[in-house]
C-alpha positions in Angstrom: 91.9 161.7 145.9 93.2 158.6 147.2 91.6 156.4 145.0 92.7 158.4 141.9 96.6 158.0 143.4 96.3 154.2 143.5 94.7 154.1 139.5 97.4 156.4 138.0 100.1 154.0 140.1 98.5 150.7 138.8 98.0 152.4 135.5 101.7 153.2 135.2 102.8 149.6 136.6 100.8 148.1 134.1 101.8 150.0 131.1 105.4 149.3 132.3 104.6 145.8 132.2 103.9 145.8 129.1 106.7 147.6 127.6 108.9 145.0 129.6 107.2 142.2 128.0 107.4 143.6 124.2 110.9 144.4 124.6 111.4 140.8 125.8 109.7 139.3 122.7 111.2 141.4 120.4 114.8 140.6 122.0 116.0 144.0 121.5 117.0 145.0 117.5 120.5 145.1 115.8 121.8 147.9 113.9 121.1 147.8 110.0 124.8 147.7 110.2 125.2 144.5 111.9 127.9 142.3 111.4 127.4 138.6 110.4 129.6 136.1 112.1 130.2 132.7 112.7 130.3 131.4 116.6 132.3 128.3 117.3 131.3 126.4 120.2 133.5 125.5 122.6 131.5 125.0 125.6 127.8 123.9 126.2 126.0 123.5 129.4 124.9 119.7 129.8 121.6 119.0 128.3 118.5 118.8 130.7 116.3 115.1 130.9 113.4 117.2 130.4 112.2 117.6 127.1 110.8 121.2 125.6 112.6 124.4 125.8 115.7 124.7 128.2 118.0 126.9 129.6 121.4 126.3 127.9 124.6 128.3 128.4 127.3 128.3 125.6 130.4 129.6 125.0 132.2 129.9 122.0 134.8 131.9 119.7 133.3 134.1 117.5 134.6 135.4 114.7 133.9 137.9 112.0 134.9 140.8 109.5 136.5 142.6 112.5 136.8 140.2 115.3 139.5 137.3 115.2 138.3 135.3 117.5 136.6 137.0 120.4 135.4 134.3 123.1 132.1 135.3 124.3 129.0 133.2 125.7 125.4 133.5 126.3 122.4 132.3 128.3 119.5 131.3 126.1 116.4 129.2 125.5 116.5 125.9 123.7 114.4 123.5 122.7 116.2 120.0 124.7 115.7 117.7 121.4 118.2 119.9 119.3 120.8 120.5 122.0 123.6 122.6 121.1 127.3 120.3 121.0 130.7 121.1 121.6 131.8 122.1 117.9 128.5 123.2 116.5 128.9 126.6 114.2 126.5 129.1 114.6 125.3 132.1 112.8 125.6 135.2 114.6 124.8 138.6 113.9 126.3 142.0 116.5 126.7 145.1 116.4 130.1 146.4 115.1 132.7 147.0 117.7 130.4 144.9 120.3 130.5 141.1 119.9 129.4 140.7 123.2 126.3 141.4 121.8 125.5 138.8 120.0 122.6 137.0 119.1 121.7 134.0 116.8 120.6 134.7 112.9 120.4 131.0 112.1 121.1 127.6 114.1 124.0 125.6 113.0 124.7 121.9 112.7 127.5 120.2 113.7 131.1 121.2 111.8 
């Protein structure tokens, strides 16, 4: 009896697991309804001396059809050799009514 306890816990951790690590991939998915924004940077955390993919923490003012100017920031991987800079333009997509929520549709360059 014991021994059937211990599989159906290890089962159940497991299966978590992997729900945890799908959900991670996938990043979570917008609405159909999204909005498409544009995020002006006005903060970037300094770029690492390592090389590959980074944490980098941003902040920005993004705007949109129905936000005019919201300041919101973000925690993100990045790959070190294409560092984010302080008045970069990024694409962003969020759900309406929740900029907070935004994530990036395409990388910007500078301007």
């Amino acid at each position: 009896m014991f021994e059937l306890a211990m599989l159906v816990i290890m089962v159940a951790a497991l299966a978590g697991m992997l729900v945890l690590v799908f959900r991670g991939r996938r990043g979570g998915r917008l609405p159909a309804d999204a909005e498409v924004g544009s995020l002006y940077l006005t903060g970037v955390s300094p770029r690492p001396e390592a090389m590959g993919e980074q944490f980098v923490t941003i902040t920005g003012n993004l705007t949109g059809p129905t936000e005019t100017g919201t300041v919101v920031y973000g925690r993100m991987v990045w790959d070190a050799a294409y560092w984010p800079a302080i008045g970069d333009t990024l694409t962003v997509a969020y759900p309406p009514g929740k900029p907070d929520r935004w994530r990036i549709v395409e990388p910007g360059g500078a301007g």
